[in-house]
C-alpha positions as CSV (number, residue, x, y, z in Angstrom):
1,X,-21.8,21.0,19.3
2,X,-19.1,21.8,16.7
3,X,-20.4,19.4,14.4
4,X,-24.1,20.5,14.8
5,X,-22.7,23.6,13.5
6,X,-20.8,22.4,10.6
7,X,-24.3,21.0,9.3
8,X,-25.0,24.4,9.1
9,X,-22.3,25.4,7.0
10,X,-23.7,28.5,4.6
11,X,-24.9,27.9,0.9
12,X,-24.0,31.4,0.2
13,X,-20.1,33.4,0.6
14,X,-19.9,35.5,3.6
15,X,-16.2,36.0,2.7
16,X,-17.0,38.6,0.1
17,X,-17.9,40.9,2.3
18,X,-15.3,40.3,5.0
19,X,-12.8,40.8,2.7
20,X,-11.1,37.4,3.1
21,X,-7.3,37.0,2.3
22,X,-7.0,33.3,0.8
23,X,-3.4,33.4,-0.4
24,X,-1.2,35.1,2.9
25,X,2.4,35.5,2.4
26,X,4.8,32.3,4.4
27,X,6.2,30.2,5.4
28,X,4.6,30.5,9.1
29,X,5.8,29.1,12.1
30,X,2.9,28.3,13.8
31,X,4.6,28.1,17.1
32,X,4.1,32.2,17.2
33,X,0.4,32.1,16.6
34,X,-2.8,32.2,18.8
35,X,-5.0,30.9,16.5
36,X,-5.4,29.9,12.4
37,X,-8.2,29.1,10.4
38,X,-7.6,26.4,7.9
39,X,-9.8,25.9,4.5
40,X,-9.9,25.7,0.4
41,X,-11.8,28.2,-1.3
42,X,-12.7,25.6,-3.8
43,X,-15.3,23.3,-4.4
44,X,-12.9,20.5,-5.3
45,X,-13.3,17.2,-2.6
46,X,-9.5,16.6,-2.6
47,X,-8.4,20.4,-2.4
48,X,-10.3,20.4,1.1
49,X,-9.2,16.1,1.9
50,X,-5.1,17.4,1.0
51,X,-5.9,20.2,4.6
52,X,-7.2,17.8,6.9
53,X,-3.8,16.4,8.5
54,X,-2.8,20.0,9.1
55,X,-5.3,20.0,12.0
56,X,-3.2,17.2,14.1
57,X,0.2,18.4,12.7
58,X,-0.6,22.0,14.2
59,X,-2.0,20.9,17.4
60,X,0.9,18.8,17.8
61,X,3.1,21.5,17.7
62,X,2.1,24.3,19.1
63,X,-1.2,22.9,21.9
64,X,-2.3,26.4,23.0
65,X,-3.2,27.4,19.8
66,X,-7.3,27.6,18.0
67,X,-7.6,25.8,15.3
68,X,-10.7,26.6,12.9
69,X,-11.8,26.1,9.8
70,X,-13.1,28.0,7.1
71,X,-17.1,27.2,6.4
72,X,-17.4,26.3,2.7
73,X,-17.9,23.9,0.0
74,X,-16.5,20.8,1.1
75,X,-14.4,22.2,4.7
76,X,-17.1,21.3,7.0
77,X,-17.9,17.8,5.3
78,X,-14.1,16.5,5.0
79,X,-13.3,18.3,8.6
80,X,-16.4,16.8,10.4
81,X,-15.5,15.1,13.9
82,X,-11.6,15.8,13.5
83,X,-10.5,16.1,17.4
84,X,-8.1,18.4,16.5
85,X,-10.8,21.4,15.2
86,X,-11.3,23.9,17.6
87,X,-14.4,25.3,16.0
88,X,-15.2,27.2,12.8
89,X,-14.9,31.0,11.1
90,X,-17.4,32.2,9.2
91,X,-15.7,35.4,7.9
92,X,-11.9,34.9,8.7
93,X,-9.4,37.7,8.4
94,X,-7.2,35.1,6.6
95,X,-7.3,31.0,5.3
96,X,-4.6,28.7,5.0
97,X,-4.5,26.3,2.6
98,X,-4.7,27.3,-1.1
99,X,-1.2,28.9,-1.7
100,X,0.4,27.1,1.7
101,X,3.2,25.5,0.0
102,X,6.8,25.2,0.5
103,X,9.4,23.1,-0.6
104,X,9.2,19.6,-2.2
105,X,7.3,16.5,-2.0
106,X,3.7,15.3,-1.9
107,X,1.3,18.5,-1.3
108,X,0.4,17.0,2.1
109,X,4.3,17.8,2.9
110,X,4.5,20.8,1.0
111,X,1.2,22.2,3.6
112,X,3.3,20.8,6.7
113,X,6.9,22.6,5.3
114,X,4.6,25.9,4.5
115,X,4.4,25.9,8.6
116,X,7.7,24.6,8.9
117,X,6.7,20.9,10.3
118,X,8.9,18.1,9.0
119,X,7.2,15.8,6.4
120,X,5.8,12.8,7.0
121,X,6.8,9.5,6.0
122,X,3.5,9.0,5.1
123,X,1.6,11.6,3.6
124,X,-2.2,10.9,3.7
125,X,-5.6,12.8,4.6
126,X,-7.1,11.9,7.9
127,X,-10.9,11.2,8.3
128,X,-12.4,10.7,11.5
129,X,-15.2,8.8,11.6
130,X,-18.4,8.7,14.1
131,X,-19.5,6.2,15.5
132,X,-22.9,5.5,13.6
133,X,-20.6,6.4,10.2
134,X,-19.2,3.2,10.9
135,X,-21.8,0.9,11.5
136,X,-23.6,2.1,8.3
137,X,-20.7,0.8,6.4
138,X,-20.0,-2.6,8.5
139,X,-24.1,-3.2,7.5
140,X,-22.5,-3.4,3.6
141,X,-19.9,-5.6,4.1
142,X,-21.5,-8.3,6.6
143,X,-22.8,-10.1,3.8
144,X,-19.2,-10.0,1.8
145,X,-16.7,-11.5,4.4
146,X,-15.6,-14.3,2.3
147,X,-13.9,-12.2,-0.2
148,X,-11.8,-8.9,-0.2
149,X,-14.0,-6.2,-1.4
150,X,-12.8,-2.9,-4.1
151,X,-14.0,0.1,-4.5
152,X,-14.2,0.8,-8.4
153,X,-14.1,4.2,-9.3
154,X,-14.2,4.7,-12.9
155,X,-15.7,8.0,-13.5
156,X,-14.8,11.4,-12.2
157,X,-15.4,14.9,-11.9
158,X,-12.1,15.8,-13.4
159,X,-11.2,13.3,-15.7
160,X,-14.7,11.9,-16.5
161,X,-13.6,9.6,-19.1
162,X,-10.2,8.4,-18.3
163,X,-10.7,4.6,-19.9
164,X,-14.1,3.9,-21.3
165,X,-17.2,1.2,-20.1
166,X,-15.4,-1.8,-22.0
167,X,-12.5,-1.8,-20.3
168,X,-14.0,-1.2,-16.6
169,X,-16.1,-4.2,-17.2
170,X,-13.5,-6.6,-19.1
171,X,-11.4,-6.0,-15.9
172,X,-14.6,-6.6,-13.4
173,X,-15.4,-9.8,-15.4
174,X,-11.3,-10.8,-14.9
175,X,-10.9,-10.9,-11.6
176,X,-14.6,-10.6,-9.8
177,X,-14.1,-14.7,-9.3
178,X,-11.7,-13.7,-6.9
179,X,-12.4,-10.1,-5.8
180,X,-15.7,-8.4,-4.9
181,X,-16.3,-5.2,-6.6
182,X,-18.1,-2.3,-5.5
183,X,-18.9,0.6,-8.0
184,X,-18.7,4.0,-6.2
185,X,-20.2,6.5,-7.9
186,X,-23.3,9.6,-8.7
187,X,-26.4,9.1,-9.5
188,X,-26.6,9.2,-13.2
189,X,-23.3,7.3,-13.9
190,X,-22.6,4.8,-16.2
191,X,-22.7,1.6,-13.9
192,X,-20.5,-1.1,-14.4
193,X,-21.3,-4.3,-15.1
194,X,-20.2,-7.5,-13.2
195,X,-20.1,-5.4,-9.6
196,X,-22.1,-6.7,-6.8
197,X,-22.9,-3.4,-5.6
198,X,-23.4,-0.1,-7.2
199,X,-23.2,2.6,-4.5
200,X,-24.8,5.8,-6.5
201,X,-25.1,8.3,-4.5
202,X,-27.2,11.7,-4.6
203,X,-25.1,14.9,-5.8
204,X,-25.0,16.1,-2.2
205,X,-21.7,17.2,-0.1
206,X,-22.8,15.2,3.0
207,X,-23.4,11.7,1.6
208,X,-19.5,11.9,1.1
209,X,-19.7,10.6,4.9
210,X,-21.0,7.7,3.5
211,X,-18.3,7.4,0.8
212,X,-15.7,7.6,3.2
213,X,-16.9,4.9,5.9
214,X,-17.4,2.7,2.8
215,X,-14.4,2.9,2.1
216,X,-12.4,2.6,5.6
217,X,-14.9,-0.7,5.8
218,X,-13.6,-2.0,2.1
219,X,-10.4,-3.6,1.7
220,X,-8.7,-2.5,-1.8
221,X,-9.4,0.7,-4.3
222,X,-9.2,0.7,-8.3
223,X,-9.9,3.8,-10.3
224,X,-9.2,7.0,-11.5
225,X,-7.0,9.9,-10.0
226,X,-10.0,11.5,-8.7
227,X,-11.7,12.2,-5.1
228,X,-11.9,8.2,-3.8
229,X,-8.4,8.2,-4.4
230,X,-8.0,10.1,-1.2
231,X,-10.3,8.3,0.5
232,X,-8.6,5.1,-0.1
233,X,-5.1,6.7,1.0
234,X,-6.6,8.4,4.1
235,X,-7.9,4.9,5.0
236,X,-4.4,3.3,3.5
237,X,-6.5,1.1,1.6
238,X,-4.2,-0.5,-1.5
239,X,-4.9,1.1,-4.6
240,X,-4.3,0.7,-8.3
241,X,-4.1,4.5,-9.6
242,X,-5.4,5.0,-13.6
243,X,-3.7,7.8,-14.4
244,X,-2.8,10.8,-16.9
245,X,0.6,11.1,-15.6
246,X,3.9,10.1,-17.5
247,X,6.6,8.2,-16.5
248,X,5.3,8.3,-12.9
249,X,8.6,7.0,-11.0
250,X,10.7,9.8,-13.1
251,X,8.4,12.3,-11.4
252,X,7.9,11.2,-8.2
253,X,11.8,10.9,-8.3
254,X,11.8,14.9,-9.4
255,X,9.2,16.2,-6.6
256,X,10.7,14.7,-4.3
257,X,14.3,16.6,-5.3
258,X,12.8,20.1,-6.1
259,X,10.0,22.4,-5.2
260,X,6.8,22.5,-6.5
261,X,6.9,25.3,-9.2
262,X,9.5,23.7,-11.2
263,X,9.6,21.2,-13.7
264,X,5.5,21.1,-13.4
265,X,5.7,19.4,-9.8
266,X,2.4,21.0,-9.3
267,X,0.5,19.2,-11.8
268,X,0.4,15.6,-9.9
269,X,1.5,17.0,-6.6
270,X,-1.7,14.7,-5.0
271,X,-0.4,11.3,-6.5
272,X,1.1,8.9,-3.6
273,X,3.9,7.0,-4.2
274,X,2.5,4.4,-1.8
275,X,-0.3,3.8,-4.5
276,X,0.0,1.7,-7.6
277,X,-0.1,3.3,-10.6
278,X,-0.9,2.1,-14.4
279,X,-0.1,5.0,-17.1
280,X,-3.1,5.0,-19.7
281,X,-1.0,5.7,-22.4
282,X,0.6,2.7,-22.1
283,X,-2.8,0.4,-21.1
284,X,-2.4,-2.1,-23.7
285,X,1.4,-2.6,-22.7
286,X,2.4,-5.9,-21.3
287,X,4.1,-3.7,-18.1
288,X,0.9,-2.2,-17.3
289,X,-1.3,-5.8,-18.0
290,X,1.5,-7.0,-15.9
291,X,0.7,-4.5,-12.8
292,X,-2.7,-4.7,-13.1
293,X,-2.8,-8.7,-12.3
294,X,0.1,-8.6,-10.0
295,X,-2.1,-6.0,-7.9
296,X,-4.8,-8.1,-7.5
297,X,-3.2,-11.4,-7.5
298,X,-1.4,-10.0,-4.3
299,X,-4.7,-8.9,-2.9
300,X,-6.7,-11.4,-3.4
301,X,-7.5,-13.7,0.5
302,X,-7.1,-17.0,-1.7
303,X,-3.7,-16.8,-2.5
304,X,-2.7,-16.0,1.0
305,X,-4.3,-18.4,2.4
């Protein structure tokens, strides 16, 4: 029944009128509270993936308490079939999630210190899949068993033009004798060429359900530090991370020592150190060529076997 409802998650903001407080004051110890609702007022995919291990982590800790989420934008889509949801608000007195951060770290640990719960060793969303989610995607891959498949994900809301078409497809053309690609993507992308599959989907919140099951039934990730990124860690898919970022180790080394609103810790608070990551501005560099092979060298079923 909750996830009939969560189909029927509102187009429009009921919050307005409610009067909605999206940044309350904390850290909360959720051991003293009845109930929370849980949500991002944004539209951003990962802003609303970054939440969904809060669900468990709270449940875990305090059982008596109601756990619901806030209905909008991508909440219901990225929350849809978690055990751990007790059912939803449509106009909640306050939402966690935003402004819930404490401490240092990943911003999945920063959420779980915001409600004083220890961090995890391995910070990741979690994405519960149905039953028929699953079989959708195991439909794809039958016919791709005799070679590991990647998700590309070259282009993205954020940074739509991270590394151009040539070099998606000189890397495709590299290493496709050895590893199947799949393109992941929205209609009206540039597709790639040399992938066996270009999975295009409509600008719609719920074909993300299809995203993700793709992408649990998929065995490596490649792209941008965009939405599928998350996907891929939620799954703990191994993934080679394009990014922005600057000396990556350096900062991972400084978020993990102080909070958050220093020394720009917010600005790549999503990366995961358990990813692989290849700096653009050094693309051309033997280090990065270097990573990039050794990735999919290691991943590739024929050298293993």
């Amino acid at each position: 029944m909750l996830n009939s409802w969560l189909r029927l998650a509102p187009k429009f903001n009921l919050t307005k009128v409610a009067g909605t407080d999206f940044f309350p004051p904390g850290p909360v110890d959720v051991k003293l509270l009845d109930s929370i609702c849980i949500g991002t007022k944004s539209n951003a995919v990962g802003d609303a993936l970054i939440l969904t291990a809060l669900a468990r982590r709270i449940k875990e800790t305090n059982p008596r308490i109601k756990t619901r989420i806030y209905v909008k934008a991508f909440n219901p889509v990225v929350f849809y079939n978690n055990p751990f949801i007790d059912g939803i608000d449509w106009t909640p007195d306050r939402v966690y999630g935003d402004d819930a951060n404490w401490g240092a770290g990943h911003l999945v640990e920063l959420k779980a210190r915001f409600f004083g719960l220890p961090p995890s060793s391995d910070p990741r969303p979690e994405i519960f899949l149905t039953a028929g989610e699953k079989h959708y995607a195991q439909k794809f891959r039958a016919a791709h068993r005799k070679a590991p498949v990647c998700i590309l994900h070259p282009w993205g809301k954020t940074y739509a033009s991270v590394l151009d078409r040539t070099f998606w497809e000189r890397l495709v053309a590299e290493y496709r004798s050895r590893i199947s690609f799949w393109q992941l993507g929205i209609e009206g992308q540039a597709r790639i060429e040399g992938c066996d599959r270009h999975l295009m989907g409509p600008r719609s919140r719920w074909h993300l359900r299809k995203d993700f099951a793709v992408m649990n039934e998929c065995d490596l990730f490649a792209g941008i530090d965009s939405s599928p990124m998350h996907f891929a860690r939620a799954f703990s898919k191994p993934s080679l991370v394009f990014t922005t970022a600057t000396d990556v180790p350096g900062y991972f080394q400084r978020r993990r020592r102080t909070p958050y609103f220093l020394h720009k810790n917010w600005f790549q608070s999503f990366l995961y150190e358990a990813n692989t990551h290849v700096e653009i501005a050094d693309i051309q560099g033997s280090e990065a060529l270097n990573t990039i092979n050794k990735f999919f060298i290691d991943n590739s079923w024929s050298t293993k076997q």
